[in-house]
RODO-2510 file (C-alpha; in nm, 4 decimals, decimal comma):
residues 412
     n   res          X          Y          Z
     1     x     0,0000     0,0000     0,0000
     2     x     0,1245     0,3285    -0,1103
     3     x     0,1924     0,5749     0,1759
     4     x     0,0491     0,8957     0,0067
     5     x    -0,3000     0,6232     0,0101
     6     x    -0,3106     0,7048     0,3935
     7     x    -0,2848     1,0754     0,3779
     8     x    -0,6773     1,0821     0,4202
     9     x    -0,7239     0,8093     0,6447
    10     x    -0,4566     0,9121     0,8607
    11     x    -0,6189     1,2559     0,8779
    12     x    -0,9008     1,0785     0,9618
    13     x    -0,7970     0,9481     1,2781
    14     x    -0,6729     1,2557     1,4019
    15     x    -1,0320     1,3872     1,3967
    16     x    -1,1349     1,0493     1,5562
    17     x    -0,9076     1,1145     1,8234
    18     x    -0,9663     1,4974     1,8847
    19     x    -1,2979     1,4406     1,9120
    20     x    -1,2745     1,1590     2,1026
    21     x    -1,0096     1,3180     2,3922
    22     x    -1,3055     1,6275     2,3734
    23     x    -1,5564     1,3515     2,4626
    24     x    -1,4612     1,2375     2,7890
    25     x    -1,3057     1,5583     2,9099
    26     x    -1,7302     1,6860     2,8084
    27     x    -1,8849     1,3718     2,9781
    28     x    -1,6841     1,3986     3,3022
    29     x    -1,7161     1,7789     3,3411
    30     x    -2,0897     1,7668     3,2432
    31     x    -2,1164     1,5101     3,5239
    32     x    -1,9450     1,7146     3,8178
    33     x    -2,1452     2,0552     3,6612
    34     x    -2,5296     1,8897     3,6979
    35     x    -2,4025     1,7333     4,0004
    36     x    -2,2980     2,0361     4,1006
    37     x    -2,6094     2,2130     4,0095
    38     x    -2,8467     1,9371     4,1321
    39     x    -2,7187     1,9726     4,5402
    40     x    -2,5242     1,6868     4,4662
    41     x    -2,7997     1,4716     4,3583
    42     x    -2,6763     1,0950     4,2007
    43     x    -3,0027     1,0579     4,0570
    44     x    -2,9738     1,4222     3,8481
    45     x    -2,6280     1,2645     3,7578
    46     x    -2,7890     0,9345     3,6788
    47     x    -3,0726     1,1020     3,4429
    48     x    -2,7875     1,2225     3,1865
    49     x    -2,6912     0,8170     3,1114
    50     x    -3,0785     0,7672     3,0636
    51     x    -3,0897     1,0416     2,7795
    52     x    -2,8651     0,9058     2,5484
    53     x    -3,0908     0,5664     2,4705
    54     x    -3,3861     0,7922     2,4643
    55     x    -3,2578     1,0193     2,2070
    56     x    -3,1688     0,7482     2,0122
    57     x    -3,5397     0,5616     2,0375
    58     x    -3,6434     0,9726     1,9052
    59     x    -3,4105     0,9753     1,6200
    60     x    -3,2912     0,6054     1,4823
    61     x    -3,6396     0,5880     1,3056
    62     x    -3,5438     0,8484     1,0784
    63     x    -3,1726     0,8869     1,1007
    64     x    -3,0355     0,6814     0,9003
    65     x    -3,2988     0,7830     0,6031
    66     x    -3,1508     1,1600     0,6064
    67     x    -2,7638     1,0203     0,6266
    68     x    -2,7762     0,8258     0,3192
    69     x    -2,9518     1,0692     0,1347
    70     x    -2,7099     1,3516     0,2384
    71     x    -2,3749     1,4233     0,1792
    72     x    -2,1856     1,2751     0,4489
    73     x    -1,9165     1,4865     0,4129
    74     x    -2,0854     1,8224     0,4582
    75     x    -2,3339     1,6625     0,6977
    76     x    -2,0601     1,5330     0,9428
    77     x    -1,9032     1,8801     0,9275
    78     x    -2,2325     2,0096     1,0169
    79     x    -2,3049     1,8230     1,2764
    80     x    -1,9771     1,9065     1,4811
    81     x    -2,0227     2,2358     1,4075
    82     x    -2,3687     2,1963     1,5333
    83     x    -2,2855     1,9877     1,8760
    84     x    -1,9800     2,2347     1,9376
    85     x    -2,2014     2,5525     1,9411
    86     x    -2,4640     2,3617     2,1676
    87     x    -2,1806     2,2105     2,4071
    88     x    -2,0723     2,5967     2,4021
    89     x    -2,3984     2,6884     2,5455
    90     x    -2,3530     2,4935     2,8510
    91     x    -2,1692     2,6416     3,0640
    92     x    -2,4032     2,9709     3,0278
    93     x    -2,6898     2,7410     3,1440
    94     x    -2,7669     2,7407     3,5214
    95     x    -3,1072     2,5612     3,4641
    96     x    -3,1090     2,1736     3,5052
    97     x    -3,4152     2,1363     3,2756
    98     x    -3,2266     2,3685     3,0219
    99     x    -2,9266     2,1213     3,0720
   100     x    -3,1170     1,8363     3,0028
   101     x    -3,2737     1,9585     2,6728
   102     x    -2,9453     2,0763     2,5512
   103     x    -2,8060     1,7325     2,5745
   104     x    -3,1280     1,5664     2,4672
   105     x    -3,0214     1,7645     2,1616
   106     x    -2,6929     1,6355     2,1443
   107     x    -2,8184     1,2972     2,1835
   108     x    -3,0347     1,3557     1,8556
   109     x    -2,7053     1,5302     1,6711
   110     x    -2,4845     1,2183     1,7841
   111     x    -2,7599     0,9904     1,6958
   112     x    -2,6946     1,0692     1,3057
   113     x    -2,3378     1,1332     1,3490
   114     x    -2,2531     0,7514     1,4054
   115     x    -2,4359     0,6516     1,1156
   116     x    -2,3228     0,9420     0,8854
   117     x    -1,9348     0,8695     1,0019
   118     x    -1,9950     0,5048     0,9696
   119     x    -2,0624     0,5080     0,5898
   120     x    -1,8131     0,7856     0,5093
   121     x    -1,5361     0,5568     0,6342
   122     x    -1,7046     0,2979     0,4351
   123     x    -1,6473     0,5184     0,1981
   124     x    -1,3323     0,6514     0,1929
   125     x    -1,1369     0,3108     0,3028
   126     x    -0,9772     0,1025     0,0198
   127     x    -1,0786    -0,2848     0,0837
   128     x    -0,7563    -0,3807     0,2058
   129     x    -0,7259    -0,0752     0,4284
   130     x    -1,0407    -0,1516     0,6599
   131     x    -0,9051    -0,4331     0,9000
   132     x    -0,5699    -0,2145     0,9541
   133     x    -0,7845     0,1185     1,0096
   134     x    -0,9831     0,0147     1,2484
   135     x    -0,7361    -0,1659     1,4446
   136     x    -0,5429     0,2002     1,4352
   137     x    -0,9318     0,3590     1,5557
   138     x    -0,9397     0,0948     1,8432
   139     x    -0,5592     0,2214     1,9378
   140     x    -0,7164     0,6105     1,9253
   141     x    -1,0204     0,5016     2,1436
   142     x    -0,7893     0,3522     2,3725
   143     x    -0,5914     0,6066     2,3923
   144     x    -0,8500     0,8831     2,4062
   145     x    -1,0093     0,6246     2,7162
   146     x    -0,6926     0,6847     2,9152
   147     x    -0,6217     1,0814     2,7778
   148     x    -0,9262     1,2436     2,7918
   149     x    -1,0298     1,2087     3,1801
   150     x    -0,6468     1,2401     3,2452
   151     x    -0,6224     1,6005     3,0892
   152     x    -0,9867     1,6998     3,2244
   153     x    -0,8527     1,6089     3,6014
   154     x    -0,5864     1,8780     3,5362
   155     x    -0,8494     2,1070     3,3437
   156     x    -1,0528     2,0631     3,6818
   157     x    -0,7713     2,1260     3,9386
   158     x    -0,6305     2,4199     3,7492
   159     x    -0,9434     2,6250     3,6351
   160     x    -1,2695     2,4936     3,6803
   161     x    -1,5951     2,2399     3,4864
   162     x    -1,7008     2,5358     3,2695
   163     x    -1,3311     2,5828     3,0585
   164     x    -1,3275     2,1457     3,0357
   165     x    -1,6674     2,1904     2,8729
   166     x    -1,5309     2,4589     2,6262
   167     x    -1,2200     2,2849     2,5382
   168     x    -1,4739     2,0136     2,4514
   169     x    -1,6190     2,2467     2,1768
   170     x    -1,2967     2,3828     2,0518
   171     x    -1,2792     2,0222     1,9927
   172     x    -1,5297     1,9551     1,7963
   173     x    -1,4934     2,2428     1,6274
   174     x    -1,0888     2,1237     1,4945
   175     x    -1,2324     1,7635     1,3905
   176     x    -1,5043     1,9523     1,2192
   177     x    -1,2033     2,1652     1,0487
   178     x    -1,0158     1,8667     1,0402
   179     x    -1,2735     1,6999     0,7871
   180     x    -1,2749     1,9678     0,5706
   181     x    -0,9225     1,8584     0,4083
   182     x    -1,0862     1,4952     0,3455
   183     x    -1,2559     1,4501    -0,0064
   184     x    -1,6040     1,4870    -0,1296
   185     x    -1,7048     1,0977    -0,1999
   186     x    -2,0215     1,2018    -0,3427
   187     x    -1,9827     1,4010    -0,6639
   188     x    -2,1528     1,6885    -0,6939
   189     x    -2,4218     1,5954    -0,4764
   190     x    -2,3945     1,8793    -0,1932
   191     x    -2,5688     1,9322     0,1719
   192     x    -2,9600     1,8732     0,1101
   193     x    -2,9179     1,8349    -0,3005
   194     x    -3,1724     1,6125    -0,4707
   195     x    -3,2181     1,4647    -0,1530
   196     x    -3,5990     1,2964    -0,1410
   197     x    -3,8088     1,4488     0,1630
   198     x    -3,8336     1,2769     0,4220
   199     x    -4,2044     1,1738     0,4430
   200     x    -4,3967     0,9043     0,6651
   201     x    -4,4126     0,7195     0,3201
   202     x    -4,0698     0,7191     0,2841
   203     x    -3,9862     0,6253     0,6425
   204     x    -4,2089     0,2585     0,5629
   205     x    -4,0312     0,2163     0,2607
   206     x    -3,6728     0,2594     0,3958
   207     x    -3,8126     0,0103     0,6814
   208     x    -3,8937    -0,2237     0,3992
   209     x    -3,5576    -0,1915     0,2640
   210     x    -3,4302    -0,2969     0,5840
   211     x    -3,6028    -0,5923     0,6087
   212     x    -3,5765    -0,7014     0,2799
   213     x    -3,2159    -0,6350     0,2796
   214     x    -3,1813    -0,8646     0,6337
   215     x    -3,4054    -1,1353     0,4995
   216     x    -3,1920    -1,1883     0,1773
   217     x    -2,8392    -1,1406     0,3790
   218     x    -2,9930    -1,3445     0,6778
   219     x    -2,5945    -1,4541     0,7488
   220     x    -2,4965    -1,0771     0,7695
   221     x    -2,8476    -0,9645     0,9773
   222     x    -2,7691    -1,2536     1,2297
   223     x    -2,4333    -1,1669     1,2656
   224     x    -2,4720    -0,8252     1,2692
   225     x    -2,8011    -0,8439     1,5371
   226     x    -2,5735    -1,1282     1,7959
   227     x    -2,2748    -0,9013     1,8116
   228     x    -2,4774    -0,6206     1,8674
   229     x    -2,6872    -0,7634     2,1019
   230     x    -2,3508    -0,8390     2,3303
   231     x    -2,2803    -0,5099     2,3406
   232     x    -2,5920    -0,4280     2,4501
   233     x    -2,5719    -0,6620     2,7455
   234     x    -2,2405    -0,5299     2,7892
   235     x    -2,3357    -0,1554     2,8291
   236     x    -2,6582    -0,2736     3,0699
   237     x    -2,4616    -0,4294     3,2669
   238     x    -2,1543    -0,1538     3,2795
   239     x    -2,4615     0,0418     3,4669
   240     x    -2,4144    -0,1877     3,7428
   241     x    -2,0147    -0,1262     3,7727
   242     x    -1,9516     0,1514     3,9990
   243     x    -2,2400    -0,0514     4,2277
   244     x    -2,0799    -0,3850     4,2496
   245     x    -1,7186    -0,2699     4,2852
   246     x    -1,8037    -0,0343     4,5882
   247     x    -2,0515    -0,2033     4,7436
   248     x    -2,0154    -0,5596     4,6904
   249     x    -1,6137    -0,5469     4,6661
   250     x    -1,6323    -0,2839     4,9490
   251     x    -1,3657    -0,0840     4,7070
   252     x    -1,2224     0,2444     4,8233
   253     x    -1,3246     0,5148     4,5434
   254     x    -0,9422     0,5321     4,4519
   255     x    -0,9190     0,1666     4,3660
   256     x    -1,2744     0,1885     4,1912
   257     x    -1,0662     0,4627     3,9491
   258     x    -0,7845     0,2401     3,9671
   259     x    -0,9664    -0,0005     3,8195
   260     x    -1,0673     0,2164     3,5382
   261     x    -0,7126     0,2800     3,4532
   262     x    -0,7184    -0,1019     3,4455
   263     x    -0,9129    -0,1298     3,1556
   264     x    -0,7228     0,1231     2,9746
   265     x    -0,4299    -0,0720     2,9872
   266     x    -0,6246    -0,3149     2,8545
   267     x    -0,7650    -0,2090     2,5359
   268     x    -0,4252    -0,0407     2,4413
   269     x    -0,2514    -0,4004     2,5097
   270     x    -0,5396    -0,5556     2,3016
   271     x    -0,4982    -0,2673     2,0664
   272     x    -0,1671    -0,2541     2,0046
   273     x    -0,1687    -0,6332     1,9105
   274     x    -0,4461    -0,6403     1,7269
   275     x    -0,2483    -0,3977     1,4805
   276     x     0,0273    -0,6607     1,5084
   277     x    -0,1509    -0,9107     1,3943
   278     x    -0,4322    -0,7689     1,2475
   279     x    -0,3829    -0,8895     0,8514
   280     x    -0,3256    -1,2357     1,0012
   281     x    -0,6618    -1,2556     1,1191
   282     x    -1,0198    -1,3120     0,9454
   283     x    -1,2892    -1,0809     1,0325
   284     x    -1,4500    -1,3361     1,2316
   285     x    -1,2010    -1,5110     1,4248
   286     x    -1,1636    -1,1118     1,5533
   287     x    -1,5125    -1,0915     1,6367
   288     x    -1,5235    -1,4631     1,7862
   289     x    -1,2114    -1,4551     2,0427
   290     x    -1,3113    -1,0921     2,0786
   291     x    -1,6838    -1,2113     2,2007
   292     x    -1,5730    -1,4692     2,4016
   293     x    -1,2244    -1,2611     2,6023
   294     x    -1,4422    -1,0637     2,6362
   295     x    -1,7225    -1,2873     2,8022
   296     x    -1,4736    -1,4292     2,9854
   297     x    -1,3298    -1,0749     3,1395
   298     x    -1,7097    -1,0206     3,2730
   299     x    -1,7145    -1,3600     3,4371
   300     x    -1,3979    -1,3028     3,5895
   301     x    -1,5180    -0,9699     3,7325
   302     x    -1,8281    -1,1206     3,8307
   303     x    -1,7152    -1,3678     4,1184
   304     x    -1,3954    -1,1685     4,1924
   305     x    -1,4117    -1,1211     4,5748
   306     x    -1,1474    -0,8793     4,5753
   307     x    -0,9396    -0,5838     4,3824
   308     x    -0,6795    -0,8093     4,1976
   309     x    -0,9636    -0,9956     4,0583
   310     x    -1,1914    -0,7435     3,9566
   311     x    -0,8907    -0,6132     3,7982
   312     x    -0,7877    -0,9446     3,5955
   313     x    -1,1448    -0,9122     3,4514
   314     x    -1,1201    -0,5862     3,3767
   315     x    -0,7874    -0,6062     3,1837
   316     x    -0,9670    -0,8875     3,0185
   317     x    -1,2184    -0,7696     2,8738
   318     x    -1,0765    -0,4468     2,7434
   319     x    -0,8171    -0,6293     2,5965
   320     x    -1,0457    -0,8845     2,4162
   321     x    -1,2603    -0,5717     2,3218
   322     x    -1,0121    -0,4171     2,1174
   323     x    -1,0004    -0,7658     1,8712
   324     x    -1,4525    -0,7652     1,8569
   325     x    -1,4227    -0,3673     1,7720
   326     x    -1,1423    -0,4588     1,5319
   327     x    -1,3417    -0,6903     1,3717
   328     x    -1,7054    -0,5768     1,3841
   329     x    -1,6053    -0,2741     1,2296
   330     x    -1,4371    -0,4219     0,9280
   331     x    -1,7533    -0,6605     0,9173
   332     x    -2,0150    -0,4103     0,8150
   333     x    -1,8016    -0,2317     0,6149
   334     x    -1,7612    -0,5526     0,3687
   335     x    -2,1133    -0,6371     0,4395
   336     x    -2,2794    -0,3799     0,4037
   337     x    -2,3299    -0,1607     0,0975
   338     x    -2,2426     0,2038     0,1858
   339     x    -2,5863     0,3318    -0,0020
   340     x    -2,7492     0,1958     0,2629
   341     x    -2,5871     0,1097     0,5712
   342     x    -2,7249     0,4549     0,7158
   343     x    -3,0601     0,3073     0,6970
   344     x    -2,9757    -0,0244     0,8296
   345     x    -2,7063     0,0591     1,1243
   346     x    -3,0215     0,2953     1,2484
   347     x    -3,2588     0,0510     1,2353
   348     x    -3,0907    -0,1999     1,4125
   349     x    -2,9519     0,0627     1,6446
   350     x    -3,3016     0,1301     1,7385
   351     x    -3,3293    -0,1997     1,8790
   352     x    -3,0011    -0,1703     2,0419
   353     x    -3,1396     0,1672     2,1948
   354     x    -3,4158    -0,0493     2,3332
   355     x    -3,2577    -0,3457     2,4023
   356     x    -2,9928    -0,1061     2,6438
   357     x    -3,3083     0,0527     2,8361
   358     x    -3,4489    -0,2632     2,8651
   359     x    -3,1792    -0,4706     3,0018
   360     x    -3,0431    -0,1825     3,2363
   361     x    -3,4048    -0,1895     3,3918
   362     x    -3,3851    -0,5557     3,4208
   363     x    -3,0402    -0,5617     3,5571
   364     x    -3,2009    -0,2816     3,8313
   365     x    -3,4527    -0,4991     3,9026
   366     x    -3,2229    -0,7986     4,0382
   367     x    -3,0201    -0,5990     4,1713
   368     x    -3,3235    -0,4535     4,4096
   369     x    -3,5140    -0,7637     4,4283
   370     x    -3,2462    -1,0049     4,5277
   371     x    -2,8881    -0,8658     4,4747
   372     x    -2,6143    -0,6434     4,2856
   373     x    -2,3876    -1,0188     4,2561
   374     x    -2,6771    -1,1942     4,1067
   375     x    -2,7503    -0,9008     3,8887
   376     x    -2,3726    -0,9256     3,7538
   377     x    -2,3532    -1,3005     3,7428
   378     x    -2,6690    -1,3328     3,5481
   379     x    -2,5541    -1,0590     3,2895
   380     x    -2,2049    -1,1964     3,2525
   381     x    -2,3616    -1,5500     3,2185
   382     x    -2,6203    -1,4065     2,9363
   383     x    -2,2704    -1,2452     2,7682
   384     x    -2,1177    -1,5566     2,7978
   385     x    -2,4163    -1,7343     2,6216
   386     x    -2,4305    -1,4396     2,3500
   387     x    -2,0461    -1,5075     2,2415
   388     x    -2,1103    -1,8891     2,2046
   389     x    -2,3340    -1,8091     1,9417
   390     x    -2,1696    -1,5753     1,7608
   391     x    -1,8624    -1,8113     1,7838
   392     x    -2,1136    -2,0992     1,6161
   393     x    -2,2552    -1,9022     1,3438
   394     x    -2,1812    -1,9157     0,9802
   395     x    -2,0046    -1,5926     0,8892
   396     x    -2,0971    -1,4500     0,5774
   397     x    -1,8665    -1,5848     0,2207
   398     x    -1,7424    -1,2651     0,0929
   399     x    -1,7540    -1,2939    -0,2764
   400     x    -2,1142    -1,4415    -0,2672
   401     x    -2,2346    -1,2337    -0,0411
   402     x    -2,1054    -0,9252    -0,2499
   403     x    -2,2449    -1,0233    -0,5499
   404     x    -2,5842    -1,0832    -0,3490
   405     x    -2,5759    -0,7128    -0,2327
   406     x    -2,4944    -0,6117    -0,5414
   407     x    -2,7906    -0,7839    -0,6755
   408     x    -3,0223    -0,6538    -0,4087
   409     x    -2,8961    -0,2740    -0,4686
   410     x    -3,0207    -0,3200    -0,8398
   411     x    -3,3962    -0,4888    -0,7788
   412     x    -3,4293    -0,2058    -0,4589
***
């Protein structure tokens, strides 16, 4: 591969990782400013994780409709340009209600941003760049996992939650900039040109697609839905983390950060090898051992009875996380034609959306009928039981399955 054929996707990752640093310097200085604001209320706090899925149940109807019928380009520059001016407003906001719209709002913005940045690295990527990118974007996440609440403690100790936030927009803003020097994929087609209007009608027939589009890739829908619905457990039962390692593991709150740190570690150990290795591997055996380390890191973490072994489990899974990533995200960019994954990664994120709200309520529910250890055991086991399956199931052939999408592009 010719190095001046990573200029763009090397550019690329910068703005992943600019944006990325912003994003958890934004999500722990919004925390401390509505607890802050809220008399120190854990439940305000604990409102702001509950937006997120709901904005996505709002928007992941119709998302992925306006991001394949838009120029991803200009639309992803709009949209940081768009989040950066509301994540400007609030530190000007003392109201919590005015808070909670504003990121309610964000919520909708990121909503189509994952879809609309999805496809444009569909996009851009040569084949036989995608496995290698995204095991460089897993080494940016990790790093960003580790940087970001690093430089917002020293944001917080010398100024104060407001300046974090802003730097968080000035962030935005630069991987907005940022995407400006990456090409137009789409012609002449500009911001809003040609594109159909969005109607009711429309919606049902975009739904259509999406089914029909499953029902004749039923190997790439099954795949797809099972990986997807691990992480789902996975982030359900993350709600039950801070929980279980204080009050079950009786963890000071330095070793519960410790911990976090941890799992950094982690996913840049998993990270870095999975670049290592990374044209070695098939798609799904990265998906597979990814599933199951990862399976196996919750279980660990589940009957730990102390630090060290919440801590193996931890370390664990993030490093087995960094392989699934790897791998999922080269998956649906072979998989799935970019002209409409927009449509189909929001559809089946809104069942993701309300598979997350559903299982966090469940996990809640254990955890307040009979315990926070059962809660965790059960979701690990269920994890566990998810990455068996995906490790059983027939992965997709690649030249068949093109040509089938290919096929199904031309009837649709």
């Amino acid at each position: 591969m010719a190095e001046a054929n990573w200029r763009n996707p090397v550019i690329l990752l910068i703005s992943i990782g600019i944006a990325n640093v912003g994003a958890w310097i934004y999500l722990i200085a919004l925390n401390l400013s509505v607890l802050q604001r809220a008399d120190r209320s854990a439940f305000a706090v604990a409102a702001l994780y509950a937006i997120a899925p709901a904005a996505m149940l709002v928007t992941n109807g119709w998302g992925g409709s306006i991001v394949d019928r838009f120029n991803k380009k200009q639309l992803i520059i709009s949209l940081d340009i768009s989040r950066a001016i509301l994540i400007g407003l609030l530190p000007f906001i003392h109201s919590l209600e005015i808070i909670y719209l504003l990121v309610f709002l964000l919520g909708i913005l990121n909503a189509l941003f994952v879809p609309a940045s999805m496809v444009y690295v569909s996009m851009l990527l040569a084949p036989e760049q995608r496995k290698r990118f995204n095991s460089f974007r897993s080494l940016v996440d990790s790093g960003a996992f580790l940087l970001g609440p690093a430089i917002a403690g020293v944001l917080l100790v010398i100024s104060s939650v407001e300046v974090a936030i802003a730097i968080n927009a000035a962030a935005l803003l630069g991987s907005g900039l940022l995407v400006t020097l990456l090409p137009n994929l789409e012609g002449k087609k500009v911001k809003g040109e040609k594109a159909e209007s969005i109607s009711w009608t429309l919606l049902k027939q975009d739904l259509a697609m999406v089914l029909a589009f499953s029902k004749s890739n039923s190997n790439v829908a099954r795949v797809y839905l099972v990986f997807s619905g691990l992480m789902v457990a996975a982030t359900a039962l993350d709600s039950m983390e801070a929980a279980f390692s204080i009050e079950v593991l009786q963890l000071r709150e330095e070793e519960y950060g410790l911990l976090v740190s941890v799992a950094g570690a982690g996913i840049i150990a998993g990270s870095i090898l999975t670049t290592i290795f990374v044209k070695k591997l098939s798609v799904a055996f990265l998906m597979q051992i990814g599933a199951i380390g990862t399976a196996a890191g919750y279980l660990i973490y589940a009957f730990s009875s102390s630090f060290y072994g919440a801590a193996a489990g931890f370390f664990v899974l993030a490093f087995a996380l960094a392989f699934a990533n790897t791998g999922f995200q080269t998956f649906y960019q072979e998989q799935i034609p970019a002209d409409i994954l927009g449509r189909v990664s929001s559809i089946y994120g809104l069942l993701e959306a309300m598979g997350i709200i559903a299982l966090t309520l469940g996990f809640g529910a254990v955890s307040y009928f009979f315990s926070i250890r059962i809660a965790v055991v059960i979701g690990s086991f269920g994890i566990f039981a998810i990455g068996l399956i995906l490790w059983w199931l027939d992965f997709p052939n690649n030249e068949e399955h093109q040509s089938n999408a290919k096929a199904f592009l031309k009837e649709s």
